[in-house]
C-alpha positions as CSV (number, residue, x, y, z in Angstrom):
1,X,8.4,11.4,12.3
2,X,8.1,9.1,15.2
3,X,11.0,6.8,16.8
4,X,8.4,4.2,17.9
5,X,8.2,1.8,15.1
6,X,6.1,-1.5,16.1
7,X,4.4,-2.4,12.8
8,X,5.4,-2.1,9.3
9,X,3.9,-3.3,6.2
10,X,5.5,-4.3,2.9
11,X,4.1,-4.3,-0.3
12,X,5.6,-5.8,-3.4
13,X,3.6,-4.2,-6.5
14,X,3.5,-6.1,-9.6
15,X,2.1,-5.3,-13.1
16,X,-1.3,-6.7,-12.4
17,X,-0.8,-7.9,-8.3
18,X,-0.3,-6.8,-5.0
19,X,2.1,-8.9,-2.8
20,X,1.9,-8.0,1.1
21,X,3.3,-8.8,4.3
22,X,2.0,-6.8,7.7
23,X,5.2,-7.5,10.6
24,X,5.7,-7.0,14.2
25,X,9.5,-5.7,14.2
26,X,9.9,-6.7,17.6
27,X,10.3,-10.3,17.2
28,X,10.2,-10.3,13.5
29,X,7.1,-11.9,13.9
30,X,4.4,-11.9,10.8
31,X,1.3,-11.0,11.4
32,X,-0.5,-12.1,8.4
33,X,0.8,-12.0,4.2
34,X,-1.0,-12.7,0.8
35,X,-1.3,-11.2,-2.3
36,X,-4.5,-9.4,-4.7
37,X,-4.1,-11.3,-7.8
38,X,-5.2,-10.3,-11.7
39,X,-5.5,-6.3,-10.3
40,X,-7.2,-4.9,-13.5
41,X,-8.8,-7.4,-15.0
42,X,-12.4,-8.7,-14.5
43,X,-12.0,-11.3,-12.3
44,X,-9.4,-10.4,-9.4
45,X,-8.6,-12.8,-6.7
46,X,-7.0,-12.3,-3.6
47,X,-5.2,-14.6,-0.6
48,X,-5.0,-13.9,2.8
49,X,-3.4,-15.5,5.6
50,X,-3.2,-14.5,9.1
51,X,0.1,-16.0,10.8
52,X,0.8,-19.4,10.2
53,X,-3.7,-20.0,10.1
54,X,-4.3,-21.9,6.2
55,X,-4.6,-19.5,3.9
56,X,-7.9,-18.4,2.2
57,X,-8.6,-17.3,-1.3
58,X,-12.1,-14.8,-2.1
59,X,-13.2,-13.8,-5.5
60,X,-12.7,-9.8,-5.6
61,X,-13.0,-6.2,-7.7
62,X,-9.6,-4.6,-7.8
63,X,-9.5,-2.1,-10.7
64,X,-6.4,-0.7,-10.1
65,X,-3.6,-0.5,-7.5
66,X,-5.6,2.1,-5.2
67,X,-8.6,-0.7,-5.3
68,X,-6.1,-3.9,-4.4
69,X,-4.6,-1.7,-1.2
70,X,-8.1,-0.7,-0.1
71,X,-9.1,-4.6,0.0
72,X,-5.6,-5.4,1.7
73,X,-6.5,-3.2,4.5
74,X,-10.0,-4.3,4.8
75,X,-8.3,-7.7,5.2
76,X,-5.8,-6.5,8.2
77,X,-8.5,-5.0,10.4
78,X,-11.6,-7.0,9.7
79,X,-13.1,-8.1,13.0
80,X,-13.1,-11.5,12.6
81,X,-9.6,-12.6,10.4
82,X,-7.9,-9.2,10.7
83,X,-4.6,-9.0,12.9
84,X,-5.1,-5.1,13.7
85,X,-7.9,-3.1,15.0
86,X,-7.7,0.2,12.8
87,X,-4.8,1.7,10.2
88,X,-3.4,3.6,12.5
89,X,-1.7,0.9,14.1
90,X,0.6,0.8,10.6
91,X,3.7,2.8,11.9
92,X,5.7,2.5,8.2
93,X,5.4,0.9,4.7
94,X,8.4,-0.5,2.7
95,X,7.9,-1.0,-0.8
96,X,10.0,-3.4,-3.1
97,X,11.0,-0.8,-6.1
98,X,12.6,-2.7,-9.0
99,X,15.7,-0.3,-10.0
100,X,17.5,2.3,-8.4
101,X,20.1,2.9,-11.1
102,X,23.1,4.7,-9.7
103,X,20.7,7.1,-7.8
104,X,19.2,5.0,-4.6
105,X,22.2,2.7,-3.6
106,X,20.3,2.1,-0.1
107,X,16.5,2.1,1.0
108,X,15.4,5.4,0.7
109,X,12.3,7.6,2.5
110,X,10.1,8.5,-0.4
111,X,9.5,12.2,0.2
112,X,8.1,14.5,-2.7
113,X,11.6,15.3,-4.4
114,X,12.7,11.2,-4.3
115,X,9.8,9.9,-5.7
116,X,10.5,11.9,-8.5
117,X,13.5,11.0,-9.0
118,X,12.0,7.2,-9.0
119,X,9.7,8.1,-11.9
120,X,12.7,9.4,-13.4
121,X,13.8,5.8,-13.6
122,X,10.9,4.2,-15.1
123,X,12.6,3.4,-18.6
124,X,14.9,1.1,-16.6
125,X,12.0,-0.7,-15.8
126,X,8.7,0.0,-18.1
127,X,6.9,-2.6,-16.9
128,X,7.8,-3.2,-13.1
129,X,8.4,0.7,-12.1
130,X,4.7,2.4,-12.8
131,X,3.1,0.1,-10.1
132,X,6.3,-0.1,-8.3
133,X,5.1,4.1,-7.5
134,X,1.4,3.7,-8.3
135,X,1.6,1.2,-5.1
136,X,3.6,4.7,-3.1
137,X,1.3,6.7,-4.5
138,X,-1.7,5.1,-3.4
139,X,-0.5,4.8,0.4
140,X,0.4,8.1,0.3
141,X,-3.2,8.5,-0.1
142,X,-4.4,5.6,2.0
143,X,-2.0,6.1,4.7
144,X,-1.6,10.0,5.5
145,X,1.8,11.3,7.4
146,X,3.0,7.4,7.8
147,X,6.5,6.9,5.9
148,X,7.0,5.3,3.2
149,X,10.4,3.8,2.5
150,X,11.7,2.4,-1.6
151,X,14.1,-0.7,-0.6
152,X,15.5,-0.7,-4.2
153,X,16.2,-4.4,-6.0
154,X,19.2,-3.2,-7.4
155,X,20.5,-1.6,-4.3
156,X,22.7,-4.3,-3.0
157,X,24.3,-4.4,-6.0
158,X,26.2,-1.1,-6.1
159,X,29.2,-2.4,-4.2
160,X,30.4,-4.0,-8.0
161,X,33.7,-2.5,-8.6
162,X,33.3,-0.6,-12.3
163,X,35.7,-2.9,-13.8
164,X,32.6,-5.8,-13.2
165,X,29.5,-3.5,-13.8
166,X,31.1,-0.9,-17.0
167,X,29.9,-3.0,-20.3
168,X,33.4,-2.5,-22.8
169,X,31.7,-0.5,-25.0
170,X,32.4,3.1,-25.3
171,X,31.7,4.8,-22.5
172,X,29.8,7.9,-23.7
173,X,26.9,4.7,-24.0
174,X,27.4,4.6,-19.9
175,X,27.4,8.8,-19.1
176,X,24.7,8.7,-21.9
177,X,22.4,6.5,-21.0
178,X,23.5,4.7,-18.0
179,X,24.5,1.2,-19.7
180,X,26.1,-0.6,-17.4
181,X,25.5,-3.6,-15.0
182,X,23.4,-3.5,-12.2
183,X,21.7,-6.7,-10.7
184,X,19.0,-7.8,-9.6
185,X,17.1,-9.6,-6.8
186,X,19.3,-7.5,-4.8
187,X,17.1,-7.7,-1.5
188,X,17.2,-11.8,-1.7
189,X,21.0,-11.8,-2.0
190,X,21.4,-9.5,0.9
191,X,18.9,-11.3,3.2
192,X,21.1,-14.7,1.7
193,X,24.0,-12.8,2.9
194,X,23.2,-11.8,6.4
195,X,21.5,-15.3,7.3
196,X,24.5,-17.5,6.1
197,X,26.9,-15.2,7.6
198,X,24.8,-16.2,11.0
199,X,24.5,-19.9,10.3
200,X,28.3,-19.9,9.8
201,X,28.9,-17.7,12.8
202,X,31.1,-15.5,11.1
203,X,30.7,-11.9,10.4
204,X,28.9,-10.3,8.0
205,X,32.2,-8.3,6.5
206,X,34.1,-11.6,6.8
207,X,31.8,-14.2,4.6
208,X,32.8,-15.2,1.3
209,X,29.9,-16.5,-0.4
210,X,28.9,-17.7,-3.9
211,X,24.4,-17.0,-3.4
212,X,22.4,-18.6,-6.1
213,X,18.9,-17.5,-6.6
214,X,17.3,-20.1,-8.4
215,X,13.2,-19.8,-8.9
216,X,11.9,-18.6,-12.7
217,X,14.3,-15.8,-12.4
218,X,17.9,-16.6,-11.5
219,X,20.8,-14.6,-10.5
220,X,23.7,-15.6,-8.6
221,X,26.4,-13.2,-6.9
222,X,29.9,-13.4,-5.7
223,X,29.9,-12.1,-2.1
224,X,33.5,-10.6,-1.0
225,X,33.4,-9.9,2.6
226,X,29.9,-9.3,2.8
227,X,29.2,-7.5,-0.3
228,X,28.7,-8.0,-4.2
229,X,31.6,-8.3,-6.1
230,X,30.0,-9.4,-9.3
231,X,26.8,-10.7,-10.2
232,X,25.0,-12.8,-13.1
233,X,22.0,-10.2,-14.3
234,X,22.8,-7.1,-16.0
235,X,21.3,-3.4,-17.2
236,X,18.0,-5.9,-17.2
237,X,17.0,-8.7,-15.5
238,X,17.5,-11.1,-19.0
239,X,21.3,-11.1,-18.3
240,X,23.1,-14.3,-17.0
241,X,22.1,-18.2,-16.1
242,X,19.1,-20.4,-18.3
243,X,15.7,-18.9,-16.4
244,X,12.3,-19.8,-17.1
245,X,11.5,-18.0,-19.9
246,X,14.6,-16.0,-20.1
247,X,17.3,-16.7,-22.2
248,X,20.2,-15.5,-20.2
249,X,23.2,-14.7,-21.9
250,X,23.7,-15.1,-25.6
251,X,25.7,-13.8,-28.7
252,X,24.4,-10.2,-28.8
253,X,25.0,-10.6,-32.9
254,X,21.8,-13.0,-32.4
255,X,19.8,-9.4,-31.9
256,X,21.3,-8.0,-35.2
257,X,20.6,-10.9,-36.9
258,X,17.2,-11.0,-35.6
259,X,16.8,-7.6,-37.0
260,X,18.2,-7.9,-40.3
261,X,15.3,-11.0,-40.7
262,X,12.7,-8.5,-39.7
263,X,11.5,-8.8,-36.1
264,X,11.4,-5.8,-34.4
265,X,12.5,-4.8,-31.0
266,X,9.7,-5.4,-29.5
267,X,9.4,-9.1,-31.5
268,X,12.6,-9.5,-30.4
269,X,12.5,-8.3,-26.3
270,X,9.2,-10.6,-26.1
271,X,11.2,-13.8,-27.6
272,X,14.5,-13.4,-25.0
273,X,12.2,-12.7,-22.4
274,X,9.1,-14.7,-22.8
275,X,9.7,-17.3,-24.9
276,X,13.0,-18.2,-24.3
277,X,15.1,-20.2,-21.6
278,X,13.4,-23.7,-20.3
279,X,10.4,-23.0,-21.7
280,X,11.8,-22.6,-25.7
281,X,14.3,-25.1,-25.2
282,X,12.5,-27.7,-23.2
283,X,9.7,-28.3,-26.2
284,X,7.1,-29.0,-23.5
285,X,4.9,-25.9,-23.5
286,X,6.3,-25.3,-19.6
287,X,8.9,-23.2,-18.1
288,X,8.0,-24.8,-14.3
289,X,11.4,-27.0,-13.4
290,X,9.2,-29.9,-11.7
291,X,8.0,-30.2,-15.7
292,X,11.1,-30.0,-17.2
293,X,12.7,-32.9,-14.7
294,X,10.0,-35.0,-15.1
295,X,10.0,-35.0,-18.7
296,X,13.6,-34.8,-18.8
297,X,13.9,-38.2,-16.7
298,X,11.1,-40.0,-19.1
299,X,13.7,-39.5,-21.6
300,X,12.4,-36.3,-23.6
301,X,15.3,-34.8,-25.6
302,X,14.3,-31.3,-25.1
303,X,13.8,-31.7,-21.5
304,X,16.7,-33.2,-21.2
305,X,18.8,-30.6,-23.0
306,X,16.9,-27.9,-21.1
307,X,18.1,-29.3,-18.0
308,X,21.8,-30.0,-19.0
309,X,22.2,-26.4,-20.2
310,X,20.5,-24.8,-17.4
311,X,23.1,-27.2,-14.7
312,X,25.8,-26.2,-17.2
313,X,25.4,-22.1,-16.8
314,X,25.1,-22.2,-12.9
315,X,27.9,-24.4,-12.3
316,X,30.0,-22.2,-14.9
317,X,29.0,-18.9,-12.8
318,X,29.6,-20.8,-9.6
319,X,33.3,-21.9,-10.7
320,X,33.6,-18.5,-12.3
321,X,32.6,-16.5,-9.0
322,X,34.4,-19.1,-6.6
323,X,37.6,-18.2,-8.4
324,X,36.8,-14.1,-8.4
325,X,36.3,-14.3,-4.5
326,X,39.5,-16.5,-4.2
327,X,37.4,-19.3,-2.8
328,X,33.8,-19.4,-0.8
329,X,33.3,-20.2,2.6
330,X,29.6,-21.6,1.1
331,X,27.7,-21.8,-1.7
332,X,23.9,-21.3,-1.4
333,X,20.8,-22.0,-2.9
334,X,17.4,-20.6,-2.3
335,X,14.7,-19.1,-4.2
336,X,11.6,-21.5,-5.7
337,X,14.2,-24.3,-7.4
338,X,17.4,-23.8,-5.6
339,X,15.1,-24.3,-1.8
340,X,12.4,-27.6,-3.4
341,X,14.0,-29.2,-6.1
342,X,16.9,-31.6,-5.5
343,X,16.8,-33.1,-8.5
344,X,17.7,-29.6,-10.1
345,X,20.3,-29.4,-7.2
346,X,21.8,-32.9,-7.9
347,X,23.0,-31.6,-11.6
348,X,24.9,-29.0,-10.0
349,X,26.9,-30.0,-6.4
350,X,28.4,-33.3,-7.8
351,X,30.6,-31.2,-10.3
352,X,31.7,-28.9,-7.7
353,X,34.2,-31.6,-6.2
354,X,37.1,-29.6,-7.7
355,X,36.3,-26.2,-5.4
356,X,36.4,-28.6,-2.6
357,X,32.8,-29.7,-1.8
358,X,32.2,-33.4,-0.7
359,X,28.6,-33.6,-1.7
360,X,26.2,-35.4,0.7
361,X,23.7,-36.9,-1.7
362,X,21.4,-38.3,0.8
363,X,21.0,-34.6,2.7
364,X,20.3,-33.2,-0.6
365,X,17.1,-35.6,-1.1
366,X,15.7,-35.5,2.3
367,X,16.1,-31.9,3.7
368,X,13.4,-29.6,4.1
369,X,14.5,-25.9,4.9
370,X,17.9,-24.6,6.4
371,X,20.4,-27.0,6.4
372,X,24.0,-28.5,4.8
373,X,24.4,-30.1,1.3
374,X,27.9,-31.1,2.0
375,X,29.4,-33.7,4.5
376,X,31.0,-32.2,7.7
377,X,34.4,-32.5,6.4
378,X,33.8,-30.6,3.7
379,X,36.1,-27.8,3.4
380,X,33.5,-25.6,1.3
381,X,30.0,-25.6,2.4
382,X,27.2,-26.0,0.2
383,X,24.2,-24.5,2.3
384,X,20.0,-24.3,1.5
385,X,19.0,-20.9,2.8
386,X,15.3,-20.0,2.2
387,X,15.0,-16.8,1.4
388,X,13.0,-14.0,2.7
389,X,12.7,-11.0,0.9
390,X,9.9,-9.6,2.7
391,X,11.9,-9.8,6.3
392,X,14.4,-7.9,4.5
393,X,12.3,-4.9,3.1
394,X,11.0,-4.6,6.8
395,X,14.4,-4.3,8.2
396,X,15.3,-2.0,6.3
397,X,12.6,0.4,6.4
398,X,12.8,-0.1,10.3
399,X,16.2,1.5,9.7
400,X,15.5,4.1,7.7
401,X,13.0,5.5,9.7
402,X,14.4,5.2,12.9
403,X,17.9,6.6,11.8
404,X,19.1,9.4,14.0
405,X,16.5,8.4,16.7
């Protein structure tokens, strides 16, 4: 395998679409990004964007997986909007893979015998882990004798203590069948980590951080010198704060009761994790926060109780976490809601006055990208860190494969 590693790609394969991102390591600099939309149905669509050019969007035919990587590289070397001249020039692939159990507790080459022990893992992850390896597969394929390299969501995670990942139920249920806690948007929180700890100029081992991940999927995670102490989502990703269309945590007797009515599991699984959260609380046939505000401010009740419940779980975990660290050097938001919407910010950082935030109110409306939520004075930051989960899979397959080198 070679040490010279100049340009790595990163895929991010979904049930039906095909994120990517094409870097020069040197520099961190992106090359070009987009995604292949609605892989497997009649009418696929994919985005391309070279650097920082406007992006463009082109009706396509992706069947499968193997179809959306083969239009992906037609993209990267086409004459005229491609950023390479020929495949070859692609020195390693990272791949987002959704769970790693207690098996992959770092990025991990995929060679013959770890790939199987990835499929191994699928029923932790029926819907996310078969394309999670078709996309390995398929550059396996595409991509002869280049590495590829599994950069696990759950990875960053396995620094919990067992005391905050072990569920208290017996624990023939964990050595059985491996119930127990493991997080998720794993890569986002590390990223979080590592940039804060660098906007503080403090680090890495030394930052104390409460990270919120706030988009249609929320986690947040108490960060103990540089590493997880506890975190919000669970064996699944249903675990925790109000999401989009996730419930987050509720009284499992509601699943017995659910039962005993009649619905089955999978009734039940589609309710928690599709109908649920903003969308079957808010009453406005909408999960997307920008709805929910804007109903919620015209004075719609469902909206409005939406909101207030979602504020209410965050600011509970955030007080909850604050307290496990024994106190935060920041608290951060990023993802989709916690980086655009202030308003959604505004519910939370006023009632965190107690942990020792002064709340700049003004900063919160008007900034765009990094920056500070709090006044200078303030003894516990409250930061906006966009996140960059891609970066992060790249960085770590740069390590991987150049380990030992």
């Amino acid at each position: 395998m070679s040490c010279h590693i100049e340009t790595i790609l990163v895929l991010n394969a979904g049930s039906s679409s095909l994120k990517f991102t094409l870097y020069k390591i040197s520099g961190e600099q992106r090359l070009a990004n987009g995604v292949v939309e609605r892989i497997g149905y009649g009418s696929a669509n994919m985005v391309y964007r070279r650097g920082d050019e406007p992006k463009s969007e082109t009706p396509v035919i992706a069947r499968n997986h193997s179809d959306a990587i083969q239009l992906v590289c037609k993209a990267l070397t086409d004459p005229e909007k491609g950023v390479i001249k020929a495949l070859r020039e692609i020195d390693a692939i990272g791949h987002r893979v959704l769970h790693g159990a207690e098996i992959f507790k770092e990025a991990t080459l995929m060679t013959p015998e770890t790939l199987d022990k990835v499929r191994e893992l699928i029923p932790f992850g029926p819907l996310h882990m078969p394309p999670n390896i078709g996309g390995i597969e398929a550059c396996e394929k595409t991509f002869p004798g280049v590495p590829n390299v599994g950069v696990f969501d759950t990875a960053f995670h396995q620094t919990m203590p067992d005391y905050a990942s072990h569920y208290a139920i017996p624990e023939e249920y964990y050595h059985k069948y491996g119930f127990r806690k493991y997080g998720f948007h794993g890569t986002s929180h590390h990223y979080i980590t590592v940039a804060t700890a660098r906007y503080l100029d403090k680090p890495v081992d030394q930052v104390n951080l409460v990270t919120c991940h706030l988009g249609n999927g929320s986690s947040l995670a108490a960060i103990k010198n540089g590493k997880v102490l506890d975190t919000t989502m669970g064996l699944t990703p249903l675990a925790g704060v109000v999401m989009g269309t996730r419930s987050g945590d509720i009284d499992p007797a509601i699943v017995l009761e659910l039962v005993r009515k009649g619905m089955t599991a999978d009734e039940i699984d589609n309710l928690l994790n599709k109908k649920s959260g903003l969308l079957g609380v808010g009453g406005i046939n909408s999960n997307d926060m920008r709805d929910i505000i804007k109903n919620a401010e015209a004075g719609y009740h469902g909206a409005q109780l939406a909101l207030d419940m979602w504020a209410h779980r965050i600011v509970q975990y955030i007080g909850a976490y604050f307290t496990l660290i024994g106190g935060a050097d920041a608290i951060v938001f990023t993802g989709g809601i916690g980086e655009n919407s202030w308003q959604a910010r505004d519910r939370v950082i006023p009632r965190l006055s107690c942990l020792g935030v002064d709340y700049d109110a003004e900063a919160n409306q008007t900034l765009r990208g990094t920056g500070l939520l709090s006044k200078p004075e303030s003894r516990v930051k409250v930061i906006v860190m966009p996140t960059d989960e891609e970066l992060m899979i790249a960085r770590e397959t740069y390590q991987v494969v150049t380990k030992g080198c």
